[in-house]
N, C-alpha and C positions, 0 to 999 in steps of 0.2 A: 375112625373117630366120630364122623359124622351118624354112624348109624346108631353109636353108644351115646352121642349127646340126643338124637331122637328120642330113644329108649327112654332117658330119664329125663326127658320132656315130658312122655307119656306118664310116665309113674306120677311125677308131680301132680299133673292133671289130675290122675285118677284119684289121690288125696286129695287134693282142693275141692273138684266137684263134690266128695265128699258123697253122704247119702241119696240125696236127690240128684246126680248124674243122671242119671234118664231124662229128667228134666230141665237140666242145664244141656243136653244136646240139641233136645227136641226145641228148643226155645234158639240155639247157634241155627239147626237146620233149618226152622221155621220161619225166620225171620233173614227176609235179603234187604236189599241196598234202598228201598221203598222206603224202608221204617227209618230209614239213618235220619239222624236231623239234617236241618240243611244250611249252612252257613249261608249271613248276610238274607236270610230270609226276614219280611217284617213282620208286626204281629198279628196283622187279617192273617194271613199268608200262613203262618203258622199257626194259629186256630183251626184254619178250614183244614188244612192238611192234618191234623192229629186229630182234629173230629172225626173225618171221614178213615183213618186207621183204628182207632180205636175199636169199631167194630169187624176189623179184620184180625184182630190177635184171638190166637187159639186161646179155646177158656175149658177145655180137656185138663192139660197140660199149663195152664194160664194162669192170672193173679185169680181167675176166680176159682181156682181149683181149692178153696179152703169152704166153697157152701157144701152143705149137705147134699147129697150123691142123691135123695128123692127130689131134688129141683135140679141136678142135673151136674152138681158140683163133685168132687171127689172129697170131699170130710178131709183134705189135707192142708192144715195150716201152716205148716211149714215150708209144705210144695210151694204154695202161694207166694209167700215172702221168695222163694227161690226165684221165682219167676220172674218176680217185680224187679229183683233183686239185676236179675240179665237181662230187665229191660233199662234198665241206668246204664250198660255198657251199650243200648242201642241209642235211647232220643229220652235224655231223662224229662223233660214236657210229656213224651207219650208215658211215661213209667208213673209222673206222679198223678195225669191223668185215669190212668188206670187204678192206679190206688186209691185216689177220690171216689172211682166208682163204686167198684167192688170191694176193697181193702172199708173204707170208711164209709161209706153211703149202705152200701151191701151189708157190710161186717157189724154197720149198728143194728140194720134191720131182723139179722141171726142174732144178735146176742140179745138184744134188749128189747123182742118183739119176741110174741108168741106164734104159736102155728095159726090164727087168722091172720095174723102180715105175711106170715113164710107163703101160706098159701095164696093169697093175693098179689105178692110183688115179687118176690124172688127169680123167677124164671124170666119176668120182664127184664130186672136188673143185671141179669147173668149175661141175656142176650144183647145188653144196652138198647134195647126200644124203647125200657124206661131209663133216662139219664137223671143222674141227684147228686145234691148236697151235700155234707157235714158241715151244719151251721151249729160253730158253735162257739168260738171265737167271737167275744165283742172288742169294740174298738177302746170300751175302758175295762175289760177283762180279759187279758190273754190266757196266762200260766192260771191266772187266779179263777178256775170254774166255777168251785162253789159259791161264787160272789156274783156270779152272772145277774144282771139287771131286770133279761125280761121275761116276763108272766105269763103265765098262761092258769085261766081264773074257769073255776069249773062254775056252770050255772045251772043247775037243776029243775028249773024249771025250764029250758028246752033241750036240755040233755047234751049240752053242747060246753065245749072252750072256747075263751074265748084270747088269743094269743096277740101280746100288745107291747108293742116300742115303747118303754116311758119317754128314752130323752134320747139325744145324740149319742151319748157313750154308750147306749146298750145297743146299735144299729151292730149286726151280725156283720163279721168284718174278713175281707184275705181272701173269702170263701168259692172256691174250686168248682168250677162247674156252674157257678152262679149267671155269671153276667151274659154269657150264650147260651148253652146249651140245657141247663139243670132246669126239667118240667118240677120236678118234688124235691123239698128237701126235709133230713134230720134234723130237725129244731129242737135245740137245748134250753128251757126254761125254768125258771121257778115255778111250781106247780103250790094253784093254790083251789083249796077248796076248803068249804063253811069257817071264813075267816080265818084259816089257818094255812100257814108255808108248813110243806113237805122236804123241801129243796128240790134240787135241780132233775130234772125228768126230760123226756124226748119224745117226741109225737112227728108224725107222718105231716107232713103239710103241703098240699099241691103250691106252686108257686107262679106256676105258667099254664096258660090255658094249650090245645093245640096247635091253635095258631102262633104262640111265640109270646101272648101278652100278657102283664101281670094277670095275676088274679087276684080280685077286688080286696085293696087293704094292703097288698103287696109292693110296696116301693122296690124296685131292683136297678142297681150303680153298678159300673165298671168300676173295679179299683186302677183303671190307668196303668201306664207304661211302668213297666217292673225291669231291673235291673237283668232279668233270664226267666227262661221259664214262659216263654214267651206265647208256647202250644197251650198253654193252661188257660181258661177264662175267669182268673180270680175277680170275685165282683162283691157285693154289698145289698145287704138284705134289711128290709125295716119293715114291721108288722104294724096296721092302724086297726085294732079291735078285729080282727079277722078270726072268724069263724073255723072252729074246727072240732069234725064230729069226737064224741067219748073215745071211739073205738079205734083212733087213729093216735090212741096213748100207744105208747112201746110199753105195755107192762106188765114185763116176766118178773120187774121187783119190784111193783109197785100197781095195785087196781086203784080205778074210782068206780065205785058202783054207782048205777039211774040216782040215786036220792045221793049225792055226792057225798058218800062214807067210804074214807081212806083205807087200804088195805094194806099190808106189804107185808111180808116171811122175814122182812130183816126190820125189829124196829126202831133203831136207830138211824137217824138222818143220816152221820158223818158215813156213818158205816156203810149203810145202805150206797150213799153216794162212790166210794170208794171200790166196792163192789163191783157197780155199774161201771163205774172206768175201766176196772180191772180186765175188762172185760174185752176194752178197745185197745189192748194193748199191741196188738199186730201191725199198728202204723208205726209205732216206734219203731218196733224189730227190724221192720220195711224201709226205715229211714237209714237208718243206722248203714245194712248189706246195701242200698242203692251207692250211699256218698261210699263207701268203700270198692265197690264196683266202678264208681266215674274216676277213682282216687290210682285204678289197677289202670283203666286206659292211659290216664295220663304217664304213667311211668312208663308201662309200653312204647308210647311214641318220646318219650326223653331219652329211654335208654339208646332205642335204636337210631334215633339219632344222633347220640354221642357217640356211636360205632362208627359211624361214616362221615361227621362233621368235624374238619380239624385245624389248629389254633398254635401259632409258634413251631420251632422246631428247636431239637438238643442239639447242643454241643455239638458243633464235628459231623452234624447229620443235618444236610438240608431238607428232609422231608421232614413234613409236619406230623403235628403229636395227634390222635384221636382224642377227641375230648374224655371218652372214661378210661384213658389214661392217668389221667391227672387226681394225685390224690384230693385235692378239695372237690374236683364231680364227683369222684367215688365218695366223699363223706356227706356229702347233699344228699345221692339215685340210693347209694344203700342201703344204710338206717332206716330211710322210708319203707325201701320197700321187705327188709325185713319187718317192721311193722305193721306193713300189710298185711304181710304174710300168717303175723301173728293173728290181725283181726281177723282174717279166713275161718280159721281153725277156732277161734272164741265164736263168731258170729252162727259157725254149723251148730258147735254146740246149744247156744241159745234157739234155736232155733228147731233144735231136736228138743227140748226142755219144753217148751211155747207148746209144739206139735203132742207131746204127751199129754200137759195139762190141760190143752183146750178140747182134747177127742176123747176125754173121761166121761164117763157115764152118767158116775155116780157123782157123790156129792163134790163141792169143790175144796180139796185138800188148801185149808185156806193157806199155811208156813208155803206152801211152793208155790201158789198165788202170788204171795207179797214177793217170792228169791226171783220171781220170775220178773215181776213189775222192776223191782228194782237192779236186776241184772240188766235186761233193756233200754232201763233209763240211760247206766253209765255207760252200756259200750252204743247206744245211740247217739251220747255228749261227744264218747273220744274219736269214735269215727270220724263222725262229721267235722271235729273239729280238726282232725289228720289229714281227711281231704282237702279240707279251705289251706291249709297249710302246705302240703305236697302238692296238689294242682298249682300253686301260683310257686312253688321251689322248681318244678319242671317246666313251668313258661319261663320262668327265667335262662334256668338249665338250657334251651332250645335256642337262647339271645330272640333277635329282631323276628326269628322264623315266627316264635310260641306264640309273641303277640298276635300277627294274624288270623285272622277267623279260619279263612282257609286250612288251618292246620291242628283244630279242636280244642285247644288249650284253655283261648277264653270263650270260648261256649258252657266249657265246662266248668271251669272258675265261677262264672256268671250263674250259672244253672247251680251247683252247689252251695253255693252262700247263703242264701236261704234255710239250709237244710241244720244249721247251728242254735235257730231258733225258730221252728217250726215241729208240731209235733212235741212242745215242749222246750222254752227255754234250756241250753245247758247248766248255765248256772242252776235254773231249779230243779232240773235233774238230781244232778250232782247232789243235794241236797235231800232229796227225797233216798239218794243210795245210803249217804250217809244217817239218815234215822234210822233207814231200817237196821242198818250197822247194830245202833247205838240202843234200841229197844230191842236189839234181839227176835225181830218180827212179832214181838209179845203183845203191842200196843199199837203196831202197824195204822189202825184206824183213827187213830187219835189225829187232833191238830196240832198247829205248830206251841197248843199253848204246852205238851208234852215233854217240851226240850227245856223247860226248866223244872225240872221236876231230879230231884237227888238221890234218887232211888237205884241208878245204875251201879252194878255192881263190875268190878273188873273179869269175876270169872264164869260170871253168866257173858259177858261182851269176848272171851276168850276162846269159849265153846262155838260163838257162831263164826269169827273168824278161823276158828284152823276147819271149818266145814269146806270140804274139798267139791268141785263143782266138773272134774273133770278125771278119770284114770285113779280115784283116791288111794288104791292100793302100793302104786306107780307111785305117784308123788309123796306120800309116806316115807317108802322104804328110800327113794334119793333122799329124802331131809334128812332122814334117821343116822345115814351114815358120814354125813358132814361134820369134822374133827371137832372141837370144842373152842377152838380157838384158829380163827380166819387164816392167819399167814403157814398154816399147816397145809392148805388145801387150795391149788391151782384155781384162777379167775375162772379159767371156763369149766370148773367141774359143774355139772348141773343141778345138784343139789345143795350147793350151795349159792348158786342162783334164787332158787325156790325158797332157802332159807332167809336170804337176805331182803327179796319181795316178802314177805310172810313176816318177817323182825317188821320192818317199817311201820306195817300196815298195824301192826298188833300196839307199836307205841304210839302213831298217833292216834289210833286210836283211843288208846287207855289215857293218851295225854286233853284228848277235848274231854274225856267225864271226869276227868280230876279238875278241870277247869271250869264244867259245867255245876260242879259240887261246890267251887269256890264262892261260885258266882251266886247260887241257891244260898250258902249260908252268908254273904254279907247282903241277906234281904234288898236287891235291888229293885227299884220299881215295878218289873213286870218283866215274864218269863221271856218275852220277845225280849229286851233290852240283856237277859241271859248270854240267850244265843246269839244276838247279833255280834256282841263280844270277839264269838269264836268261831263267827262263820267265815273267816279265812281257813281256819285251822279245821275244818269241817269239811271243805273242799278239797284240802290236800289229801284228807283219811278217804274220803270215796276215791279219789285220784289214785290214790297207794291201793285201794281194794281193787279197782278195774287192771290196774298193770298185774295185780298177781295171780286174777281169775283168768288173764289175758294169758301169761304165760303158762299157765297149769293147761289152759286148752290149748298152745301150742306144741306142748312135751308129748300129750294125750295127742297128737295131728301125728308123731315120729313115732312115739310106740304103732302108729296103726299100717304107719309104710312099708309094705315086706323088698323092695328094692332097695338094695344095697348101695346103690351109686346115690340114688335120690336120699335115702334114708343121710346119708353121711353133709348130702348139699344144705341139707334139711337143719341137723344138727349145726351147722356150721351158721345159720341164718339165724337159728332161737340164739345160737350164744351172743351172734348182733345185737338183736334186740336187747338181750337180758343186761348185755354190757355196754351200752348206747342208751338204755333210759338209766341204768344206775349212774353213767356218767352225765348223763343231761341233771340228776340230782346230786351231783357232788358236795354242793356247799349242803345240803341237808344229811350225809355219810358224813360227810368229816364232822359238821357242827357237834353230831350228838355219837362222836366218837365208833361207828361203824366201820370206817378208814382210816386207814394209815395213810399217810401221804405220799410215803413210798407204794405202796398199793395201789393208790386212788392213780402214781403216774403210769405204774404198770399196765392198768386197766386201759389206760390210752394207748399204749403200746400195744397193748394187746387187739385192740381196734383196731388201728391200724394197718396188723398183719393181717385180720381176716379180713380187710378191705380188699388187699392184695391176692387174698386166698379166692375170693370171692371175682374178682374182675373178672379171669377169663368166663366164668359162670352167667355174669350178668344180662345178655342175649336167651338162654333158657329160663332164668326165674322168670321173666316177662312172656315167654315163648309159653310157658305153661299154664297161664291165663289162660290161654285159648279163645282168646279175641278174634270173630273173623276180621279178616283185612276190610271188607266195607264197613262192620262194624266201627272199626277205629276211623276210618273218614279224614285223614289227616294227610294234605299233598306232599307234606316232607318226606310222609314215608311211602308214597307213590314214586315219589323221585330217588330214591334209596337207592334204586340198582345201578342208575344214569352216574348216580353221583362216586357211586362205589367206582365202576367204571373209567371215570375221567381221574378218582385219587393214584388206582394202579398205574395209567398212560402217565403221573406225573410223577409219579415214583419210580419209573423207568427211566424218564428221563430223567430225573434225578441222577442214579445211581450212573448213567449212560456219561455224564460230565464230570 
């Protein structure tokens, strides 16, 4: 029995790691008990300690594996995110430092700099002998970039910029690497030249001299004691008329020539801006696999705690119950972590998507630009928003233990929460999935003044939802064969899963443009006052779109399992999922007649049983993580064998009187 539950531990693995396996090893082998975080550490303590690692993480195999291979990277952007991604399961401070490096300081200097940056800074930045920034965040512009406040004023008669704080809301804010360590950073500014705004643009700008001290003009602040995240040095940047040569523009979409005349290949501002974002979109990606990564440790140590932790005893039977016994922990640890599981298999695939579009040559295929932008947004939103939710359902899950630092839970509760609105508010995430929904990628560059505009059609918004993101062939032919009418066809047939995620998403959708047409023809003030209408109703159609892209990448995860034992564990987890979020939406199935209510009780029943089907299971779905044991760093399950131990000697004597 034991060799056959190893077996399809292994299998599992070997699908989750998924493509980049090689590098999900080299990243378990490479990194020991040094890089773990360290509970009850303070925040000098943890600065000094993640600064001085930082330049010990392989960058072969590392987040920096996504620079170009002539400065020493491997051209793998998805490797990268993989990397980042197993470094959340080691010390997520060392992980989001390393993404401030390389992911965003590095990744703007490749996208939005030409070959005199690459050739000047890249090889610095790989090796961190040059540490940096991404300033771009102000304190009264988060989400809102294009609104950003400060200037940077080209002046032609000394061939120079010149880059300027107006007021307290445009001080560069959060910003990573700032307040210690960051000598340069990416500064985000309006760009202006011969009286006229460009918009927003990015230039090189030293920040610290060698010695550690400003550089003239440079105001730099600690943003203070942060709730986690403790390794990071987020600080505060403010610019007084500070000098900055032409040449230290990032501009691959955007020149200023000596005599300051604007140039750019895109000549539209919105656009052009949109572009340039599009560009930095591998921090999402990165955000998203990290909180799902910190989301896998935490269930590891809930589950395997609820094996040896125990509460009450039955009827007639003095020995106590193991907590994932009990159906209410089993309706907490499994849901969850079938959802994990789902986001595994969505998250490769984006990430395989990202890896295509950004190692193209040729021009940028702009429709799978925008599918990608806005793929990342939503499973960036649901992620992170799963973690903050699952990390604190498994401290509790663990009672008095979770709370303890000693046993990682609120390290990582702490350390996650941030990650809901960084990188992108989730609400305007969400939001930015649902346009693209709603324009059909057609108008992608537009502004929000777009959304009231009446022009959407049902069967142009029809054609981009049934676009299949995952196995198209595979999820086809399951829909195709689902009976005409629901109570003909078994809850866990799977294609009628796929059909019923796929119904939702198609009416709310087609329900905000009938709303958004109403709104257009009783002439309301102004297109914002349209959409605001219906921006609940807007959140829920990007919510319906990410649960059904989620599950088409988890169907496409079991077609690709050739083992039978895992392939079968596997099917038994998507039907969780698929029947655990349509029951988490119940009252929106029954409102709009999608269920029966005989149905909708079955569906519980049928949860239920695979709760049960699923228990003896629950020790390998965590087991196939492949968490090293330092990695997890949690003393409960240091004490696991002792404690195992002492249940048998009490279960003996138990049974002994």
């Amino acid at each position: 029995m034991g060799c056959m539950i190893n077996g399809v531990t292994a299998s599992l693995t070997a699908v989750l790691d998924g493509r980049w396996a090689h590098i999900r090893q080299a990243v378990r082998d490479g990194l020991g008990a040094e890089f773990v975080s360290v509970a009850g550490e303070g925040g000098d303590e943890a600065r000094a300690r993640v600064t001085r690692l930082i330049r010990s993480l392989p960058t072969d195999v590392g987040v920096a594996a996504a620079f170009p291979v002539a400065y020493g990277g491997s051209a793998d952007p998805g490797g990268s995110t993989v990397a980042a991604e197993m470094l959340g399961q080691v010390d997520l401070s060392l992980m989001v430092k390393a993404g401030v490096q390389w992911g965003l300081f590095g990744g703007a200097v490749v996208a939005l700099g030409t070959a005199y940056h690459h050739d000047r800074y890249l090889r610095d930045i790989i090796s961190a002998d040059l540490m940096g920034c991404f300033a771009m965040t102000e304190t009264g512009h988060g989400s809102d970039v294009q609104q950003l406040r400060t200037t940077c004023t080209y002046d032609p008669a000394s061939g120079t910029f010149v880059l300027h704080t107006p007021h307290e809301a445009a001080r560069k804010d959060y910003i990573g690497n700032a307040a210690k360590d960051g000598r340069m950073a990416v500064v985000f500014a309006q760009l202006i030249t011969g009286g006229k705004r460009y918009g927003v643009h990015a230039w090189m700008v030293p920040i610290r001299a060698e010695d550690g001290t400003p550089m003239p003009g440079v105001t730099i602040g600690d943003a203070g004691p942060k709730a986690g995240l403790l390794g990071v040095d987020n600080g505060r940047l403010s610019f007084d008329h500070v000098t900055v040569p032409r040449e230290m523009l990032l501009d691959r979409y955007g020149q200023v020539a000596p005599d300051g005349t604007y140039h750019s290949s895109i000549e539209n501002d919105t656009r052009r801006f949109f572009t340039m974002l599009g560009t930095l979109v591998r921090g999402r990606v990165t955000v998203g696999a990290a909180a799902s990564a910190a989301t896998r440790n935490a269930l590891t140590i809930a589950v395997r705690y609820g094996d040896t932790r125990r509460q009450f005893t039955r009827p007639g039977d003095d020995r106590e119950v193991v907590l994932n016994d009990y159906l209410a922990h089993q309706r907490k640890l499994l849901p969850a972590l079938a959802r994990t599981y789902a986001y595994v298999f969505a998250q490769e695939e984006l990430a395989v998507t990202m890896g295509e579009v950004q190692s193209g040559t040729g021009p940028v295929d702009e429709h799978r630009q925008r599918e990608l932008e806005s793929r990342a947004a939503g499973l960036k939103a649901v992620q992170t928003w799963h973690a903050t939710s699952t990390i604190q359902m498994c401290r509790e899950a663990c009672g008095g233990a979770g709370y303890l630092a000693e046993n990682r839970l609120p390290g990582l509760k702490a350390d996650t929460d941030v990650f809901t609105t960084f990188e992108g508010d989730n609400t305007v995430l969400l939001q930015l999935v649902a346009k693209g929904l709603l324009t059909g990628y057609r108008d992608a560059f537009g502004s929000l003044d777009g959304w009231g505009r009446a022009t959407f059609v049902a069967e142009q918004v029809r054609e981009m939802v049934l676009e299949r993101t995952a196995a198209r062939s595979l999820i086809q032919r399951l829909v195709s064969t689902v009976p005409g009418r629901d109570e003909e066809v078994a809850v866990t047939d799977r294609g009628w899963h796929l059909a019923v995620f796929e119904d939702r998403e198609k009416h709310l959708l087609e329900s905000v443009i009938r709303r958004l047409r109403k709104g257009a023809a009783t002439k309301k003030d102004s297109p914002f006052d349209i959409f605001n209408d219906v921006q609940d109703h807007v959140l829920s159609t990007a919510l319906a779109h990410i649960d059904r892209i989620t599950l088409e990448a988890f169907v496409a995860g079991i077609d690709r399992t050739t083992d039978p034992a895992a392939r079968e564990l596997l099917a038994k987890l998507c039907d969780l999922y698929a029947l655990s979020t349509i029951e988490a939406g119940k009252a929106w199935f029954l409102e709009h007649g999608r269920l029966t209510p005989a149905r909708s009780k079955a569906i519980t029943a049928v949860i239920n049983d695979l709760l049960r089907e699923l228990r003896p299971h629950m020790r390998t779905l965590v087991d196939a993580f492949a968490i090293p044991e330092e990695w997890l760093n949690a003393a409960i399950l240091r004490e696991e064998p002792s404690r195992q131990d002492t249940m048998a000697k009490e279960d003996d004597a138990v049974r002994a009187t």
